[in-house]
C-alpha positions as CSV (number, residue, x, y, z in Angstrom):
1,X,-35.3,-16.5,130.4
2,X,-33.7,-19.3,128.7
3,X,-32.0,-20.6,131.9
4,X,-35.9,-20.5,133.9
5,X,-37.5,-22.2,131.3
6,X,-34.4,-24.7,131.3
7,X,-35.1,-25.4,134.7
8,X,-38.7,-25.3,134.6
9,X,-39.2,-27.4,131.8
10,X,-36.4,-30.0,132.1
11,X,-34.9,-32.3,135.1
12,X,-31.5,-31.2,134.9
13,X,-29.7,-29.7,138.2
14,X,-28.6,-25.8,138.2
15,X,-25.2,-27.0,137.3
16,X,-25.8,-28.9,134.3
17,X,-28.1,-26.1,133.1
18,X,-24.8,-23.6,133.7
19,X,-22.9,-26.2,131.7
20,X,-25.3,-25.8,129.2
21,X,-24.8,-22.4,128.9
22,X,-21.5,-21.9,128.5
23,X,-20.1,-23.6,131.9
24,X,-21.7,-21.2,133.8
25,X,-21.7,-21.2,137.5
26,X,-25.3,-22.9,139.7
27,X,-25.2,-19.9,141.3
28,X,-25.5,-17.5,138.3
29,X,-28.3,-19.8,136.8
30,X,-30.3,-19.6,140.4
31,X,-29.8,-15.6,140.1
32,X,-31.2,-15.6,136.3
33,X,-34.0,-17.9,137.8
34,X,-35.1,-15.6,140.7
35,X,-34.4,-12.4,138.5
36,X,-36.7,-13.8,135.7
37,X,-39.5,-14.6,137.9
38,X,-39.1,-10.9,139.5
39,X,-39.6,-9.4,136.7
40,X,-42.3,-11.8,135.7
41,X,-44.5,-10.2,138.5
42,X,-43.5,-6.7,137.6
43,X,-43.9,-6.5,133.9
44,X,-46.6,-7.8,132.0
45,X,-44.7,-8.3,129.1
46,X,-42.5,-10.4,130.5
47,X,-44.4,-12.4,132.0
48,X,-46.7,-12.9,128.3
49,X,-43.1,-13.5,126.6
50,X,-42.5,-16.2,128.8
51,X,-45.7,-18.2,128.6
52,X,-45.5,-17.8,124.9
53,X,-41.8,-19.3,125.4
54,X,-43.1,-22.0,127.1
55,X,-46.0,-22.9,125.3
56,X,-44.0,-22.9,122.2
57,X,-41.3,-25.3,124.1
58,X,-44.0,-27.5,125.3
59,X,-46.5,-27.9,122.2
């Protein structure tokens, strides 16, 4: 969830977001981002966790 709302919220590329994290790869970022927004549409709790994420990241 951290790594979506990284790349949601900020204007950094997928690489510098993997950097962020630990030097992780674009590609592994990309599959957290398309994994989290999968299970966004699948689980409500999810998908509540992560507006309260975001809401608390961008009040």
């Amino acid at each position: 969830i951290a790594m979506a709302l990284s790349k949601e919220l900020t204007h950094h590329s997928l690489p510098e977001i993997g950097d962020a994290f630990g030097g992780r790869d674009h590609t592994t970022v990309l599959h957290a981002c398309r994994k989290v927004s999968e299970l966004r549409e699948l689980h409500n709790e999810v998908r509540d966790d992560y507006r309260t994420l975001r809401r608390m990241l961008t009040s």
